[in-house]
N, C-alpha and C positions, 0 to 999 in steps of 0.2 A: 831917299829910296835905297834901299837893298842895292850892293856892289857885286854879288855875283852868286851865284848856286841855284837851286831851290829852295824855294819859299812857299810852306801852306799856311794860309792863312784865311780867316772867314772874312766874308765882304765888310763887316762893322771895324774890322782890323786893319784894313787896309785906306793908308789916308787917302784926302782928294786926290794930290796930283799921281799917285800910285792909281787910283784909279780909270783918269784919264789917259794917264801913259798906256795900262793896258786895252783902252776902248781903244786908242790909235793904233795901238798893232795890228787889234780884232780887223778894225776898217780898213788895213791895209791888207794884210792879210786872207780877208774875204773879198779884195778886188771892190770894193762897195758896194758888198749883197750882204751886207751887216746889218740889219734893221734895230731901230730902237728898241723895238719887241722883243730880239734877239739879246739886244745885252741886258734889259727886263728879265729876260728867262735863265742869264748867268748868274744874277746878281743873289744873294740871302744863303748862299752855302759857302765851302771851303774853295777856294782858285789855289792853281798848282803854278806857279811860277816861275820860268824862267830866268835869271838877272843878269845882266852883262854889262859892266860900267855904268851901272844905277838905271840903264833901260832895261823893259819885257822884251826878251827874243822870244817867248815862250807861253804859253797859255793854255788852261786848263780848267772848267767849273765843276762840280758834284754838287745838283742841290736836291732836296728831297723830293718825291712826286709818291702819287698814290698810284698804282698800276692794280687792275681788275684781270684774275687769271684765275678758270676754276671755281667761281663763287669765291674766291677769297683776296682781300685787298693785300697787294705785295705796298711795305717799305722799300722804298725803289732809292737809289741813288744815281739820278740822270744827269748824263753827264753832257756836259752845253759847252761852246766857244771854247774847243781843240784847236790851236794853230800855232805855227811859228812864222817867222817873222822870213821872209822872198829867202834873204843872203843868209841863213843859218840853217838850212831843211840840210836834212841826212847828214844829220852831223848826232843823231840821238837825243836832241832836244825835246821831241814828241813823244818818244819814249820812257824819257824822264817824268816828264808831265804825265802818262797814264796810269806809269807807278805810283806815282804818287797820290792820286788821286783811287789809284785800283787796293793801295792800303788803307784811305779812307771806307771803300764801300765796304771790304773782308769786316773792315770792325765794325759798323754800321747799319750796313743796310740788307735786307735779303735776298736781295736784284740789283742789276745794274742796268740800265738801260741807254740809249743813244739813235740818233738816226743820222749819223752822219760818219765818214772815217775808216770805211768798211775796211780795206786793204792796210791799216793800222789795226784797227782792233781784231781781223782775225789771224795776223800773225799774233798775237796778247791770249790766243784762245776764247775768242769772243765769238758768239754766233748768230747767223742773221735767225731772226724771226720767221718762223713759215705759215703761222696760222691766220686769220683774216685780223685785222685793228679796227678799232672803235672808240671814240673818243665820249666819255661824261660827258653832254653839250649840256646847256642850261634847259635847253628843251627838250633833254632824253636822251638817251643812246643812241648816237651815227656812225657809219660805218664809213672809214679814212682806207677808202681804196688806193687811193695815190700815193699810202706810207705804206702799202705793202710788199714786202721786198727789200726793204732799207732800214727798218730796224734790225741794231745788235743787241744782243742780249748779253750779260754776265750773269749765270745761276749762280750765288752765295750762299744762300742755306737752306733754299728748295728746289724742290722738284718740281719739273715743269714738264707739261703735256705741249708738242711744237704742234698740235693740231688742235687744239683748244684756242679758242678767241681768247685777246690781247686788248686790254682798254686804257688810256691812259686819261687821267684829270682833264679839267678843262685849262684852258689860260688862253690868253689873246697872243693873236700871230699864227705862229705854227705850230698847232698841238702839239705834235710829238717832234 
């Protein structure tokens, strides 16, 4: 395992026990409101890494989603399983992590997206979403009242209307 810094790497790069080390932060770290669907939803993009003596203090995912805004599908780069580890917060570990993953999305993607982190990402310049969500269901278009108000947004290289509906992809768990 990696000895200490940041580390980006895609999930196909990162070996097993790399990957279990970082599920054990995730679990700890979310108090055990981690679900398997949750680390499903980090897995197949870039993890931003924190390392300290060959452990994760630090965590970070960016994987791709298709988001609907305006009649037109954004390249989104959502970003999943943000946390640090109880005994290392506010020491700029989290920070570390968003940069580095926030230099992923610039070259990438044309959005960023997240529903989680609020008071981190809008010191980052990140902004909540104001307009209604709806989720791709397999049986149509539904409207995700209970994600309204908690998505952040990063604009990358469009323009966005905050009154215009927001939809994101389907996936199991928690859509957005």
């Amino acid at each position: 395992m990696p000895t200490g810094g940041l580390q980006i790497a895609h999930t196909a790069s990162l070996r097993a026990g790399e990957r279990r080390a970082i599920r054990t932060l995730l679990d700890a770290a979310f108090g055990g409101d981690f679900s398997d669907d949750d680390w499903e939803h980090a897995l197949g993009g870039l993890h931003a890494v924190v390392w300290e003596g060959g452990e994760p203090i630090a965590h970070g995912a960016v994987v791709m989603r298709r988001l609907l805004h305006a009649r037109r599908a954004l390249r989104t780069g959502y970003v999943e399983a943000v946390a640090v580890r109880a005994d290392r917060r506010r020491r700029g570990h989290g920070n570390a992590v968003m940069e580095g993953l926030e230099r992923v999305i610039r070259a990438a993607y044309e959005l960023s997206a997240s529903d989680a982190g609020a008071e981190l990402y809008a010191a980052r310049g990140w902004r909540r979403w104001k307009g209604r969500a709806w989720v791709m269901a397999p049986d149509g278009l539904r409207r995700t009242e209970g994600d309204e108000g908690s998505i952040q947004i990063l604009p990358v290289s469009v323009a966005l209307s905050p009154d215009v509906d927001l939809a994101c992809d389907w996936r199991d768990g928690e859509v957005w």
